[in-house]
C-alpha angles and dihedrals in degrees: 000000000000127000136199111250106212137168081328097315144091129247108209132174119222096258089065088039095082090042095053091040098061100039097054097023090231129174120263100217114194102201098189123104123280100255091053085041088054088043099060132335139170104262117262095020129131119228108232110162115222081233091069096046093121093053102040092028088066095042099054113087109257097225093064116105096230119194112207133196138151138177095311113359091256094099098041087057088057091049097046089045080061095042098056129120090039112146080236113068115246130215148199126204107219108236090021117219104344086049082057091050101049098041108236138120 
């Protein structure tokens, strides 16, 4: 499995999100609205809207791996360009939630 290392962060592609959630028993983080969220969401996963970064982004613990994504991808780079430099690694699905449903990488 190889990730993208970028601005302290890792790129990864659905196919590798189910492997790194379960070896280092990281958080899956939906950053969408809660309306989006409540519409559709990959199983297992906390809404924690990217609006509310400052606040949630202080209360989790800082040495939990925590994998983001949102609608696109677009929104889950800005917050884990936010999140860098926690003790936990931090990750970004590519494509972000409609890359999940349909699949693909």
């Amino acid at each position: 499995m190889e990730q993208a290392q970028v601005y302290g962060f890792k790129m990864i592609h659905t196919d590798e999100m189910f492997e790194i959630m379960q070896k280092e028993h990281a958080i899956l983080v939906d950053l969408r609205d809660a309306k989006s969220y409540r519409e559709g969401h990959i199983k297992n996963a906390r809404n924690l809207p990217y609006e509310q970064i400052a606040q949630w982004g202080k209360e989790l613990p800082g040495h939990l791996c925590l994998v983001l994504y949102c609608g696109h991808g677009n929104l889950s780079l800005l917050a884990a360009r936010r999140l860098r430099g926690r003790k936990g690694a931090v990750y970004t699905l590519v494509g972000g939630y409609e890359a999940y449903v349909r699949g693909g990488q």
